[in-house]
N, C-alpha and C positions, 0 to 999 in steps of 0.2 A: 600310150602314145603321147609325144611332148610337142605340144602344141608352138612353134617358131613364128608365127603370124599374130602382130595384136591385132583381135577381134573389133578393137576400139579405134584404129588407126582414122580412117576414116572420118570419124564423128569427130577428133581433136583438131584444136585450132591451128592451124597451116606453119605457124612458126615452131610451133613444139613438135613437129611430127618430121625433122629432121635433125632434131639433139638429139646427142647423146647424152647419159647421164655422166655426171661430175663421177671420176672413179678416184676415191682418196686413197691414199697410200695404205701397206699394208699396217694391218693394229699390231703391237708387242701383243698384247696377248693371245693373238690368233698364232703367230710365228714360232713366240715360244709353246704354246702346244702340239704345235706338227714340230717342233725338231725335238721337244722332250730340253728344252734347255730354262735358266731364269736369269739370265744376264745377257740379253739381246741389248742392242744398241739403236736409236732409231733417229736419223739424221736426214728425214725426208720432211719434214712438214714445216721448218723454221720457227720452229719452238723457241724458247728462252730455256735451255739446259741446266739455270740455276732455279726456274722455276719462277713462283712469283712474290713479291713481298712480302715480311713476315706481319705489316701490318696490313695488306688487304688477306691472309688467312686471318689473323685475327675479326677483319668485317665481318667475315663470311661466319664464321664461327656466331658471333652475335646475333649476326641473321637468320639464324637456325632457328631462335625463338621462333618468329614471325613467319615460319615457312608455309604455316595453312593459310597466307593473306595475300590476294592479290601486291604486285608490286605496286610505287606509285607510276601509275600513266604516264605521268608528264616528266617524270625524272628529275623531278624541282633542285636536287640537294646536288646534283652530278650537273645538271644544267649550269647552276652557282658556280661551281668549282674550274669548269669550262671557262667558261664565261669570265673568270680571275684569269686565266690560264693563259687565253688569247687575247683580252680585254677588248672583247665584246660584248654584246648584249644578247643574253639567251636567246631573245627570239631568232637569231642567227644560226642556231645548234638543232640540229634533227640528231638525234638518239639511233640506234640500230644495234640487231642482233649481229654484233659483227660489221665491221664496213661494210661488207658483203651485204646486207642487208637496205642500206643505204645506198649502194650503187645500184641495189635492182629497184629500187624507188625514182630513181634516175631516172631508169628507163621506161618505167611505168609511168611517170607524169609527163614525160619527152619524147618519147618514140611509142611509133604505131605503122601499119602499113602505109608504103608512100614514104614513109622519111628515111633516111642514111644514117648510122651509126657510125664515125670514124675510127679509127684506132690502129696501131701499127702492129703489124706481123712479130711474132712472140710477146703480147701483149696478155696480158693477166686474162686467165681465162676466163671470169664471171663477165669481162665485158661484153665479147660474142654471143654467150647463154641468156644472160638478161635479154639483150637488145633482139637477138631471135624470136625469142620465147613469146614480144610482144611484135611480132611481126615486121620490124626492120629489118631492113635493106644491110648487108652489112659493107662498109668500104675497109677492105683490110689494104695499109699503105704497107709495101715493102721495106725492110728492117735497112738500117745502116750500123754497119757495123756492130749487130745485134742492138743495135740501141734504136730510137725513132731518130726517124729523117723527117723535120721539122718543115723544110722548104717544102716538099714533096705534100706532107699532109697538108698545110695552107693551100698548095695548087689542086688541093683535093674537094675543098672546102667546096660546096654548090649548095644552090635552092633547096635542096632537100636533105641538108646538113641539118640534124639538129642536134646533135651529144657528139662531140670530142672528147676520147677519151685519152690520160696520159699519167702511167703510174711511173714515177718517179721518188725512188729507183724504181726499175720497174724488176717485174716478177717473170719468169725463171731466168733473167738473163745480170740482171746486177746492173744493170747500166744506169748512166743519169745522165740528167744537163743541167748545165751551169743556169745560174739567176738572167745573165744575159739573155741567153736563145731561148728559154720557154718566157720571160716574159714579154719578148718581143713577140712571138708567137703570139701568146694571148691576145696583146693587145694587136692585132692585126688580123683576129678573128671577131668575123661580125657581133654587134650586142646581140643578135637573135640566136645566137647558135649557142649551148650549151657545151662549157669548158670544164672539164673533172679534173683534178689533178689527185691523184692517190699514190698519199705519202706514209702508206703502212710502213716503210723503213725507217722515217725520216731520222729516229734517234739515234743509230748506228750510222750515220752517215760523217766522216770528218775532212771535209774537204772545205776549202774556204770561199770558194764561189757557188758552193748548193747553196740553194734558194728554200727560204721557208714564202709557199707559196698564201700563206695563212694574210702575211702582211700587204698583200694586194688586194684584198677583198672587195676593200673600199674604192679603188678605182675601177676596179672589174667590175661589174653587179652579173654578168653573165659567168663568175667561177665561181666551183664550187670546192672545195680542199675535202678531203678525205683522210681520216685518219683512224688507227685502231690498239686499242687493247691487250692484241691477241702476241705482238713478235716483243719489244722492250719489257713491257711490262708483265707480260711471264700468263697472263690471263684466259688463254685461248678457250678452253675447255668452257669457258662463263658466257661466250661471245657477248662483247660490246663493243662497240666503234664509232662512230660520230660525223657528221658532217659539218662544214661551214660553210655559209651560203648568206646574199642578201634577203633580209626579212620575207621577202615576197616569193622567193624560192624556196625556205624553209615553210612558208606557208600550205605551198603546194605539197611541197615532199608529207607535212604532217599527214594530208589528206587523204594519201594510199598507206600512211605505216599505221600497222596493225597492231591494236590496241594491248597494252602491257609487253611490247615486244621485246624490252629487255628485260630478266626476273630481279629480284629484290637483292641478291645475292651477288650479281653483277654488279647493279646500282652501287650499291656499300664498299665492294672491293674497287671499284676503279676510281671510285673518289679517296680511298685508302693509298690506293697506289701511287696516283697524284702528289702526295704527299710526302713520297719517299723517294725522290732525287738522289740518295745516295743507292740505292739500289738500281738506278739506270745505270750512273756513273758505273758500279762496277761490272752489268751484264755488258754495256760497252766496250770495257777497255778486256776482258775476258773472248769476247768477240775480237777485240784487235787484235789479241796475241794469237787466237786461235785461226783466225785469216791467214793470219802471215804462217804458221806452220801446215796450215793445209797447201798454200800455193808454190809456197819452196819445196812441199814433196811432190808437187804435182810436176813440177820442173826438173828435178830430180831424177823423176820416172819418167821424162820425155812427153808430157802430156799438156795438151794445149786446153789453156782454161779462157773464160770470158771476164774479164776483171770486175769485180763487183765491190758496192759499195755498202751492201746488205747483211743480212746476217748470216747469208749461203753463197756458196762458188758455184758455177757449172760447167763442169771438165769435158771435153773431149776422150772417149775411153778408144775411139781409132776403131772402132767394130759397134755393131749392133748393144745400146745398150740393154736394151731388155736382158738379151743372156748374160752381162755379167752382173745385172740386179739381180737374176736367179742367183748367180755363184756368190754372191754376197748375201741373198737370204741365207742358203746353207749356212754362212758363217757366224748367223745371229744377226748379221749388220743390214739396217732397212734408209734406203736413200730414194730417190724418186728419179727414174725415168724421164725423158722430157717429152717424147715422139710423139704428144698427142700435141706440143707444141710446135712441131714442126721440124724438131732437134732432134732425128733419131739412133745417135751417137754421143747423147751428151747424159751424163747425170747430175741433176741440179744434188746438195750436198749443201746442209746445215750446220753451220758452226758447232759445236759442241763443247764441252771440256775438252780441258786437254787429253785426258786418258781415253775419253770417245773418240775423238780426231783421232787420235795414235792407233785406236781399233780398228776405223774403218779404213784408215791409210792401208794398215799393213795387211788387210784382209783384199784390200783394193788391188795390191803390187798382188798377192799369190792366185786371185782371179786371171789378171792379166798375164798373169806367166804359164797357164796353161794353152 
């Protein structure tokens, strides 16, 4: 008998015992063993399709000596390197397995029961899961034009605001805002109220009034910038990601992040990576050509997409997308769903080479034409 009820419901803490768990996309390797195939295609997770620089494999390679040794704790060497990067002072930099890992330290030093989480409707989903998990209140503000409605969220702003959050671009939708309207925002958010800004995209982004939200720091002390690893720099699999933040907020954040949280292996490659600027420049401009051939087929096929400025599109498929993700597992090709976003019509879709884009287009048109 398969037991449907956890036994343990009860006894967990109020904000966890109505998440859901994070369901990641399907693995290539599970896929290609149900269809018997070895050249699946996987354009769900906003990877880097070139992979990552040939000199943080070479880090990692190195750091294979040292793999029976704790990491260093404090991440001294990648702190440095940061700290060159945005020209700041390490004590500004919180370290993380992953942004991801640094947004739910957010939450953990800023939210508790009784305070408000803000954030807008198709907003990156670790914001709701954190702020739940530690018993916030969540305020979800209504989407504009799939992007945040900026006005709406300030009038949203109350006594029991304490974390505003605002990924830019944000995640599954591509949208952005200009330097103007987030930092008038900022700045007309209370000093008490914590402001995120998560700029996992930032380095695919070419538009000439995006805001690098890193250079406000100093007038804000209530922002905190967010960035990662994981989509330019090809690293995901190592998870690293980072925060910037005033002294006193990096303070805090050290206080819940748990000890050795990035591995050694990490550490070595993302200060490798750092280094190799001309490998942004090319997963960039490979991303541009590959943008533009996805959304002129998507226009092509009559399909209404959300304009994005990231390293994935999110299409309108006109019907339920779960069933044409099924028709596209069939064909090897793996993309992601959005409907737990709130999108149940849309599939977000990762830049890829050229000859991926070309694969999952054309298996995209003969889903659709059945």
């Amino acid at each position: 008998m398969i037991e449907t009820a956890n036994r343990f419901l009860q006894i967990a803490v109020p904000g966890v015992t109505n998440l859901k768990p994070y369901v990641p996309g399907k693995p290539i390797s599970e896929l290609e063993r149900e269809l018997g195939i070895t050249d699946s295609v996987k354009l769900a997770s906003n990877e880097n399709p070139l992979g990552c620089s040939e000199r943080a494999k070479a880090a990692i390679r190195a750091e294979l000596a040292h793999v029976g040794l704790y990491p260093d704790g404090g991440g001294v060497e990648l702190h440095a390197a940061l700290a060159a990067k945005h020209g700041i002072a390490p004590n500004r930099i919180t370290l993380g397995n992953g942004s991801n890992d640094v947004l739910d330290m957010v939450a953990r030093v800023f939210l508790a029961p009784g305070y408000e989480s803000l954030f807008s409707q198709y907003a990156f989903a670790v914001y709701p899961i954190s702020s739940q998990a530690v018993g916030a209140t969540l305020n979800i503000v209504p989407a504009k034009d799939y992007g945040h409605d900026l006005e709406e969220m300030l009038n949203r702003v109350g006594e029991k605001t304490r974390v505003v959050w605002i990924a830019n671009p944000n995640n599954p939708t591509g949208t952005w805002l200009n330097g103007e309207e987030l930092e008038g925002f900022i700045a007309a958010v209370p000093a008490n109220v914590i402001v995120v800004v998560d700029e996992a995209y930032i380095e695919y982004v070419d538009e000439p009034d995006y805001p690098d939200a890193s250079q406000w720091l100093d007038k804000y002390p209530n922002l905190i910038v967010t960035r990662t690893f994981s989509k330019s720099y090809g690293l995901a699999s190592l998870r690293v990601g980072y925060g910037l933040a005033h002294a006193d907020i990096t303070d805090l954040l050290n206080r819940v992040r748990q000890p050795f949280n990035v591995n050694s292996m990490a550490l070595a490659a993302a200060r490798a990576a750092l280094e190799d600027q001309e490998f942004i420049r090319r997963s960039v401009e490979l991303n541009r050509v590959g943008m533009r051939q996805m959304t002129e087929s998507f226009t092509a096929m009559g399909l209404d997409y959300i304009p994005s400025v990231g390293n994935f599109v999110t299409v309108d498929v006109g019907r339920p997308a779960a069933e044409v993700d099924q028709g596209l597992l069939r064909t090897g090709c793996i993309t992601r769903p959005v409907a737990n976003y709130g999108l149940p019509n849309h599939l977000r879709i990762t830049i890829g080479t050229e000859s991926e884009n070309s694969r999952v287009l054309a298996a995209l048109k003969q889903v659709l034409a059945v």
